[in-house]
PDB file of N, CA, C and O in Angstrom:
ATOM      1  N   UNK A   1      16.817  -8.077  -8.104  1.00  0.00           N
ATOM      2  CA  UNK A   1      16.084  -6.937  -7.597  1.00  0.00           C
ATOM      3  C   UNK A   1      14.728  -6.873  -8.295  1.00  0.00           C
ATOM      4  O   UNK A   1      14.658  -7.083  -9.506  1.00  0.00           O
ATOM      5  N   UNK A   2      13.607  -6.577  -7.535  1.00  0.00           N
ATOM      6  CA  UNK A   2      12.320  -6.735  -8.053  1.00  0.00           C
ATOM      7  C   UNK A   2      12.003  -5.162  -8.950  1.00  0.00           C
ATOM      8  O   UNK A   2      12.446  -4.020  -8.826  1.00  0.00           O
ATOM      9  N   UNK A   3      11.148  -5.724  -9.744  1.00  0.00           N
ATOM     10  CA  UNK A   3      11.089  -3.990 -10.792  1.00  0.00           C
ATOM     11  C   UNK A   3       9.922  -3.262  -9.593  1.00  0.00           C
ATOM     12  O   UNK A   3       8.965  -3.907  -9.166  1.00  0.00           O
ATOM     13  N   UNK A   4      10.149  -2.172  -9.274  1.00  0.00           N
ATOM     14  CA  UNK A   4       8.990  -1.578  -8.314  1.00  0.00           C
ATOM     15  C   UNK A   4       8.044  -0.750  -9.473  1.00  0.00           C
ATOM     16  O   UNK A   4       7.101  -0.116  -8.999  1.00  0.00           O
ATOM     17  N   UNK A   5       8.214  -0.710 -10.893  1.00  0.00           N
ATOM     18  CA  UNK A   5       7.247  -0.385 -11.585  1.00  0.00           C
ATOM     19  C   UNK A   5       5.995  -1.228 -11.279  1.00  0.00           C
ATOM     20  O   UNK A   5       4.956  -0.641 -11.580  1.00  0.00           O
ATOM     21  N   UNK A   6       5.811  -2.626 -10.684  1.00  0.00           N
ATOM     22  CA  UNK A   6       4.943  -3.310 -11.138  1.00  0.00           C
ATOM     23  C   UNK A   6       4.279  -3.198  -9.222  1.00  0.00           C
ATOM     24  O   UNK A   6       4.871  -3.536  -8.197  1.00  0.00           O
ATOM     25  N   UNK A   7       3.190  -2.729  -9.353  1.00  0.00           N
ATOM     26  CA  UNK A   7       2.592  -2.454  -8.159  1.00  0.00           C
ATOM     27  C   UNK A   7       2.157  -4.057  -7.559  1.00  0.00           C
ATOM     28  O   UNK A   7       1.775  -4.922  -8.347  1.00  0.00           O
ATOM     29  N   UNK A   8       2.284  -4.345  -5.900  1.00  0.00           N
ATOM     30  CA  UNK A   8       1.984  -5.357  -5.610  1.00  0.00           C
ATOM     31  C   UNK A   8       0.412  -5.614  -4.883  1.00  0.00           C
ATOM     32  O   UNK A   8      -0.110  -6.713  -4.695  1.00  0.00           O
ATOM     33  N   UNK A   9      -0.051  -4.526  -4.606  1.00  0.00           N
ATOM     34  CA  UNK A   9      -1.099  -4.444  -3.703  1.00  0.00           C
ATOM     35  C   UNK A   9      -2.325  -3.530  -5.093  1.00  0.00           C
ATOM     36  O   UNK A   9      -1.893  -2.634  -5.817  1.00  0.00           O
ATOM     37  N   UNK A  10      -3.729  -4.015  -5.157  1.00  0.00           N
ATOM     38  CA  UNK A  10      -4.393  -3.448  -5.876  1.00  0.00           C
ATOM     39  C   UNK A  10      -6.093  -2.937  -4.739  1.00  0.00           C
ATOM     40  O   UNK A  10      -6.536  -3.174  -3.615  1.00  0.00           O
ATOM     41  N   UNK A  11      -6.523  -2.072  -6.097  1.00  0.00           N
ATOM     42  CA  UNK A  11      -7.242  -1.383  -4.677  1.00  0.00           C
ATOM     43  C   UNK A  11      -8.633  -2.517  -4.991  1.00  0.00           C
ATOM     44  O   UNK A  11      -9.072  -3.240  -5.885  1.00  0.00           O
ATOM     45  N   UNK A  12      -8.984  -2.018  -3.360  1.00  0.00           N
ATOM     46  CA  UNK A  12     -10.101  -3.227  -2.594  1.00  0.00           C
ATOM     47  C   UNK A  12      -9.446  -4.317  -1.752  1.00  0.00           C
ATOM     48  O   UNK A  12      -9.901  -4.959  -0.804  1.00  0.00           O
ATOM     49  N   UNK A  13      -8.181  -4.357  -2.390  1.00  0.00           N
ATOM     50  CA  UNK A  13      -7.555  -5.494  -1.676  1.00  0.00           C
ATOM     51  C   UNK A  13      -7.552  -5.171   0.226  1.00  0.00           C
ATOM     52  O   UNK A  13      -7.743  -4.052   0.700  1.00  0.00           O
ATOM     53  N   UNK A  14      -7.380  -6.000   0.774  1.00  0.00           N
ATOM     54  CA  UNK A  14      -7.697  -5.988   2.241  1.00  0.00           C
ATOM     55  C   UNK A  14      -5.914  -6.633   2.880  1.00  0.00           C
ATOM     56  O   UNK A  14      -5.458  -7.765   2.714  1.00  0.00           O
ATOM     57  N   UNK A  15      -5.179  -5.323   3.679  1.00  0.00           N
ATOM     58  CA  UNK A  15      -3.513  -5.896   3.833  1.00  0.00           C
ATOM     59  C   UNK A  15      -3.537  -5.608   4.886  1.00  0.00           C
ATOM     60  O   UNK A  15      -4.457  -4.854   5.205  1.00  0.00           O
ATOM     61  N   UNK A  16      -2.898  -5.894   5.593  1.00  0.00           N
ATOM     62  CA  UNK A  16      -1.976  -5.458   7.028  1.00  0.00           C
ATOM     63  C   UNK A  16      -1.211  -4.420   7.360  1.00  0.00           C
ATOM     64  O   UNK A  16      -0.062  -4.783   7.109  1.00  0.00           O
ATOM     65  N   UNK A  17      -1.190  -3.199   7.834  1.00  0.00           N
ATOM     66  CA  UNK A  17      -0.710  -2.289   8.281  1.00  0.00           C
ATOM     67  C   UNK A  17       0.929  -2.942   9.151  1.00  0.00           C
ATOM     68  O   UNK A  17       0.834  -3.315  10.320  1.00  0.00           O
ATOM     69  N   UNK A  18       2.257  -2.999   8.455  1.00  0.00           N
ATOM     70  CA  UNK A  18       3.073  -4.189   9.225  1.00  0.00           C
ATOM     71  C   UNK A  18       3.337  -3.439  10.502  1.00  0.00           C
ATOM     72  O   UNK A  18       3.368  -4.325  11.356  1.00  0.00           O
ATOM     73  N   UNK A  19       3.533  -2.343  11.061  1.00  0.00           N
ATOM     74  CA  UNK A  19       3.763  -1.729  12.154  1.00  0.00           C
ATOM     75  C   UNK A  19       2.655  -1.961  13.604  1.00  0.00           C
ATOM     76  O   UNK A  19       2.944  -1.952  14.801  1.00  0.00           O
ATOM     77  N   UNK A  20       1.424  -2.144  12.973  1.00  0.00           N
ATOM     78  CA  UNK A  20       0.739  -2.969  14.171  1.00  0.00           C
ATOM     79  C   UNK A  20      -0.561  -3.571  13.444  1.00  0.00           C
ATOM     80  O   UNK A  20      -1.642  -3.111  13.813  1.00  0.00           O
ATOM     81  N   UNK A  21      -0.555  -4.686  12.315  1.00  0.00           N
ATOM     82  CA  UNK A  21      -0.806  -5.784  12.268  1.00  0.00           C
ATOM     83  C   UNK A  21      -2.366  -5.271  12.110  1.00  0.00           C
ATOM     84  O   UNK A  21      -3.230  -6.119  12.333  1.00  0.00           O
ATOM     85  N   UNK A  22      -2.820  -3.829  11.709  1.00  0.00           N
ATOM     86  CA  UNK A  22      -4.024  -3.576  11.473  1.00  0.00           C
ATOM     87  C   UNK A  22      -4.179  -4.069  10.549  1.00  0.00           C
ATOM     88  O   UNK A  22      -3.329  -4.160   9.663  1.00  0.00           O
ATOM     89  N   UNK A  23      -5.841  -4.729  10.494  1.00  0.00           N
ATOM     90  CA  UNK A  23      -6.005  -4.333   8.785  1.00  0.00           C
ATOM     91  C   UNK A  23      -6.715  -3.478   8.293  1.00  0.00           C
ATOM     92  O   UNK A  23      -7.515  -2.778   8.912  1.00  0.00           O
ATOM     93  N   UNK A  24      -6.446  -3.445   6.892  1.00  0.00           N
ATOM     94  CA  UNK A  24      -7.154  -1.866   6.456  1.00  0.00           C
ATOM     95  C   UNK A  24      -7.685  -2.669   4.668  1.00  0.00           C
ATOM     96  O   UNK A  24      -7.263  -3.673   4.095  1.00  0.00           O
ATOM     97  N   UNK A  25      -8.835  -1.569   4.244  1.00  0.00           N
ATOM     98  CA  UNK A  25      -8.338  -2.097   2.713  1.00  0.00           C
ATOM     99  C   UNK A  25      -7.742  -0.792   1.891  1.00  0.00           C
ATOM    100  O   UNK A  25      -7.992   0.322   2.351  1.00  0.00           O
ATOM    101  N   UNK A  26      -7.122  -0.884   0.935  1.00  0.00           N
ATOM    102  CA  UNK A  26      -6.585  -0.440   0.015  1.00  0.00           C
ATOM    103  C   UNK A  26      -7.652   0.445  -0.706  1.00  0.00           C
ATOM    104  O   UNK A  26      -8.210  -0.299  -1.512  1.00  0.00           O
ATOM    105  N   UNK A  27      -8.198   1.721  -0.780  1.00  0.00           N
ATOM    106  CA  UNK A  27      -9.016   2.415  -1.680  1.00  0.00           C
ATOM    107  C   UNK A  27      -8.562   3.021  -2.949  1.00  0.00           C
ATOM    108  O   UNK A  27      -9.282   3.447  -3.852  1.00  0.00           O
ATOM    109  N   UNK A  28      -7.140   2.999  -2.893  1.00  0.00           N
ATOM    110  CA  UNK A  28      -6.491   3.683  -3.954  1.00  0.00           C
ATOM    111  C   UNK A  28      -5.017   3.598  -4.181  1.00  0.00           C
ATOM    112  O   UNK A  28      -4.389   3.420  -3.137  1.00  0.00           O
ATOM    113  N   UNK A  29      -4.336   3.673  -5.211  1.00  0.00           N
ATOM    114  CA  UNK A  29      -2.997   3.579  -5.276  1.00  0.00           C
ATOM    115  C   UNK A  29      -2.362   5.088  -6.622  1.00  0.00           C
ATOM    116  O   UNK A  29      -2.754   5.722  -7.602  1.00  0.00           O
ATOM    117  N   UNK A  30      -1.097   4.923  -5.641  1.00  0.00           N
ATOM    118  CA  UNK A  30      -0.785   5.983  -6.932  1.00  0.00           C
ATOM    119  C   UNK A  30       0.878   6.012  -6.900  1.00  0.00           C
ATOM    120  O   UNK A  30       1.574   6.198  -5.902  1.00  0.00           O
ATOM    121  N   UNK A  31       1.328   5.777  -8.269  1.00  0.00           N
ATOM    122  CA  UNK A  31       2.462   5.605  -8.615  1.00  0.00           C
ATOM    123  C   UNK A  31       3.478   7.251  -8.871  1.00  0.00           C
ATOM    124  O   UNK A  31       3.392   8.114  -9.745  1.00  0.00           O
ATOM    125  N   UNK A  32       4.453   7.103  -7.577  1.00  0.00           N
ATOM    126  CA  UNK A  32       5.247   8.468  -7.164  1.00  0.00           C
ATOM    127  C   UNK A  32       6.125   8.333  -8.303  1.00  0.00           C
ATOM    128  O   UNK A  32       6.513   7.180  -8.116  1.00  0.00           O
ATOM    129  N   UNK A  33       6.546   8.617  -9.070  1.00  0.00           N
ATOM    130  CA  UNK A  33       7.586   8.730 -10.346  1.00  0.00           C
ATOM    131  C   UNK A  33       8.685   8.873  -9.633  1.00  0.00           C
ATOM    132  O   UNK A  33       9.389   7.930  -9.271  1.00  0.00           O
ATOM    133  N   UNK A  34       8.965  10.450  -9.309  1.00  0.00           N
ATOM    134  CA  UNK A  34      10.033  11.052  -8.609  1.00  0.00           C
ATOM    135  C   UNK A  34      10.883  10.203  -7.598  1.00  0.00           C
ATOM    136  O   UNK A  34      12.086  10.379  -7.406  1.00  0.00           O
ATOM    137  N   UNK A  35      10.240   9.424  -7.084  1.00  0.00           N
ATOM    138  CA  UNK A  35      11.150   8.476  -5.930  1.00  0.00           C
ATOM    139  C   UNK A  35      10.376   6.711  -6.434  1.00  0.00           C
ATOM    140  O   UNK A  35      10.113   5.720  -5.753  1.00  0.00           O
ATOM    141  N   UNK A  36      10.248   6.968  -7.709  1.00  0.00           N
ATOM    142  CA  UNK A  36       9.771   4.999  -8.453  1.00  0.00           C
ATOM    143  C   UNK A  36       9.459   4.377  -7.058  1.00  0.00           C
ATOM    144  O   UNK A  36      10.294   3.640  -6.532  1.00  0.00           O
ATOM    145  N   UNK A  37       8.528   4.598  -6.581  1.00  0.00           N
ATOM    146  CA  UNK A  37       6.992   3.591  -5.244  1.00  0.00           C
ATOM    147  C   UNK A  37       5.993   4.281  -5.792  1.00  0.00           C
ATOM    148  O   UNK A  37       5.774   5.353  -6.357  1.00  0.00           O
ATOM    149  N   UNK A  38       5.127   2.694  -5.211  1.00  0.00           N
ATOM    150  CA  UNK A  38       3.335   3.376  -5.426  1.00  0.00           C
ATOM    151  C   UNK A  38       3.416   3.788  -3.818  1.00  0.00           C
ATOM    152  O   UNK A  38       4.290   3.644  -2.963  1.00  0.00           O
ATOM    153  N   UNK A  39       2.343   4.256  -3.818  1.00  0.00           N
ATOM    154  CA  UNK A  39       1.973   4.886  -2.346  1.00  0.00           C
ATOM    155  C   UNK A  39       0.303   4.356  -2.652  1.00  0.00           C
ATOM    156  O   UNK A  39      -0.376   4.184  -3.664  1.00  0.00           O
ATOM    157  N   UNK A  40       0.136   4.245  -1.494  1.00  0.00           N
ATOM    158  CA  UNK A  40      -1.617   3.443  -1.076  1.00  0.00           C
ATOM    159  C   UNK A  40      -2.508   4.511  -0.226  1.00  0.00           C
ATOM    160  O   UNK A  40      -2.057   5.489   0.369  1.00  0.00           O
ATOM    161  N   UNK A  41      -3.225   4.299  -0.265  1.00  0.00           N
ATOM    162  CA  UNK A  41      -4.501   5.367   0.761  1.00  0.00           C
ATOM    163  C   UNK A  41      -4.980   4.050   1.207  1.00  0.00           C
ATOM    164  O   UNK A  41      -4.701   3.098   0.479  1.00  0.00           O
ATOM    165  N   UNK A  42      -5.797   3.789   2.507  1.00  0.00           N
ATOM    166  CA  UNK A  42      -6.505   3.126   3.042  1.00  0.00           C
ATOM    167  C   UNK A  42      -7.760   3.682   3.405  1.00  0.00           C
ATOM    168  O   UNK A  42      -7.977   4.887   3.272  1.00  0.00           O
ATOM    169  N   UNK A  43      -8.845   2.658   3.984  1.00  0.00           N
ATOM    170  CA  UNK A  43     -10.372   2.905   4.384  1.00  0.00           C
ATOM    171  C   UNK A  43     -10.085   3.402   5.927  1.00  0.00           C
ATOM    172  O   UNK A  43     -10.846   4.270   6.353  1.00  0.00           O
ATOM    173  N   UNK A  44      -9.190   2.987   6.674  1.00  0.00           N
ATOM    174  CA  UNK A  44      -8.819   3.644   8.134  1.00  0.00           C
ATOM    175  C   UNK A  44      -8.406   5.005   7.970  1.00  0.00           C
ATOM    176  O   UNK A  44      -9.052   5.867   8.566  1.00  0.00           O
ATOM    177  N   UNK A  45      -7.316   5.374   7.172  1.00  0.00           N
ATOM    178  CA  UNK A  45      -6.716   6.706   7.373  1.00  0.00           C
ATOM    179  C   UNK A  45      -6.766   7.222   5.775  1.00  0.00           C
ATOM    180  O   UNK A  45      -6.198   6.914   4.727  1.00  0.00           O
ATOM    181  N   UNK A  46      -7.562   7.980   6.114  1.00  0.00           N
ATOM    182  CA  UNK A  46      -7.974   8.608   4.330  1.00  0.00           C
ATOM    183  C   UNK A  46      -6.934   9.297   3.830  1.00  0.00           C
ATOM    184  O   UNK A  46      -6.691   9.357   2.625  1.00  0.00           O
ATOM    185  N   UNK A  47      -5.998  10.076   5.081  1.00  0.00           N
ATOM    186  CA  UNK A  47      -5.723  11.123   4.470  1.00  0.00           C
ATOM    187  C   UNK A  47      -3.932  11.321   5.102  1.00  0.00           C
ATOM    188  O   UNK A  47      -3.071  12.132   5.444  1.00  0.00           O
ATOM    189  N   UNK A  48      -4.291   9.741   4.892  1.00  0.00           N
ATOM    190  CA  UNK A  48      -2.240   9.038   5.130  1.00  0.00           C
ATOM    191  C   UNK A  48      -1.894   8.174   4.176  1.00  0.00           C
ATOM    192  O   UNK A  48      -2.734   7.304   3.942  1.00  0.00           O
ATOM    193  N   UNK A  49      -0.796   8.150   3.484  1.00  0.00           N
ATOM    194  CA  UNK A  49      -0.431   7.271   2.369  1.00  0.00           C
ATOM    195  C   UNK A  49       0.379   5.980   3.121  1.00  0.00           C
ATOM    196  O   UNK A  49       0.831   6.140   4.255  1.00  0.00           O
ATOM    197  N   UNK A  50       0.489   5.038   2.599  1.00  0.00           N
ATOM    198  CA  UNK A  50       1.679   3.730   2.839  1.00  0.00           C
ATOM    199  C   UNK A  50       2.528   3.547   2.021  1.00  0.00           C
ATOM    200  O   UNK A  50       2.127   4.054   0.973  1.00  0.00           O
ATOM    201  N   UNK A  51       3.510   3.098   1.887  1.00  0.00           N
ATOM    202  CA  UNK A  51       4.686   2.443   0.822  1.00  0.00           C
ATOM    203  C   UNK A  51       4.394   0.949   0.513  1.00  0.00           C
ATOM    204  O   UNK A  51       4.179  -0.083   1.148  1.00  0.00           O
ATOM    205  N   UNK A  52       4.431   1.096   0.040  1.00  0.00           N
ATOM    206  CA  UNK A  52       4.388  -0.904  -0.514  1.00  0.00           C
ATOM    207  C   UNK A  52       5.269  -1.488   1.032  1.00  0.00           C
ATOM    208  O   UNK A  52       4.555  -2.184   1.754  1.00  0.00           O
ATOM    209  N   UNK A  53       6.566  -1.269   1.486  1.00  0.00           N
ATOM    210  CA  UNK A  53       7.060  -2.286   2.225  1.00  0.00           C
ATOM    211  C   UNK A  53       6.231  -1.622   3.474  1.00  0.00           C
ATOM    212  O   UNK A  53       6.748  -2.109   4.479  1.00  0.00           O
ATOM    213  N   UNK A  54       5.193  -0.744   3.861  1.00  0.00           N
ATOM    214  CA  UNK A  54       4.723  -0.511   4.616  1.00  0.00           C
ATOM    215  C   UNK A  54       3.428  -1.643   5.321  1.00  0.00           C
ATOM    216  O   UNK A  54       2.966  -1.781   6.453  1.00  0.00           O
ATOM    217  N   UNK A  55       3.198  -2.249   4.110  1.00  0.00           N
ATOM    218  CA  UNK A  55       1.846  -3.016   4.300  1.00  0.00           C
ATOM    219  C   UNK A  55       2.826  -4.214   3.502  1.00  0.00           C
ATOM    220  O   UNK A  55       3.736  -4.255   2.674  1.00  0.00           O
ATOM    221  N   UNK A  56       1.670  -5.516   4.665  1.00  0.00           N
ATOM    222  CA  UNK A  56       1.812  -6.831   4.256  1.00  0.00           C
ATOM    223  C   UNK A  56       0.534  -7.731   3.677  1.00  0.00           C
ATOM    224  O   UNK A  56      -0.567  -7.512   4.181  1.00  0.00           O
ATOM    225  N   UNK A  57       0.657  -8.772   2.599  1.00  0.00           N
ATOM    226  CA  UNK A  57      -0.731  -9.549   2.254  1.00  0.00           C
ATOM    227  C   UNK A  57      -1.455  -9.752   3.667  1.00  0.00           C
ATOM    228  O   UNK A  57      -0.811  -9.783   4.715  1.00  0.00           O
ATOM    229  N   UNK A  58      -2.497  -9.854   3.626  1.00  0.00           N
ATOM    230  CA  UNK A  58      -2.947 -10.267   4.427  1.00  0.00           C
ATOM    231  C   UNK A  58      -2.757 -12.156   5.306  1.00  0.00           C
ATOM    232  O   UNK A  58      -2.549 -12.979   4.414  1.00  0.00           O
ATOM    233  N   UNK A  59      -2.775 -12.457   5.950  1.00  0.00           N
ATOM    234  CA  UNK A  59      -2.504 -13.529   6.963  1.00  0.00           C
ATOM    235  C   UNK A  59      -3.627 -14.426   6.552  1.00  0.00           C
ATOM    236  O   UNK A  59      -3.810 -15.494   7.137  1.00  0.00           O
TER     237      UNK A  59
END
């Protein structure tokens, strides 16, 4: 099992939205304690978070 302390996506980075293959970049990350995930903000939707298994590296 992978440690989810260790964030996989850093900000600037440029990922894939996996639900429809957008891409977006990463402006920010922030580590939820209460439920151990980071959660991401993107440059498309300012003011929607992602989950790590939400977004993929980029292609």
């Amino acid at each position: 099992m992978k440690d989810i302390s260790v964030k996989i996506f850093t900000n600037g980075k440029t990922v894939n939205i996996r639900v429809s293959n957008e891409l977006v970049t990463i402006l920010k990350s922030h580590y939820v304690k209460n439920i151990k995930r980071y959660s991401y903000t993107v440059n498309k939707y300012p003011s929607t978070f992602f989950f790590e298994e939400e977004l993929m590296k980029q292609k």
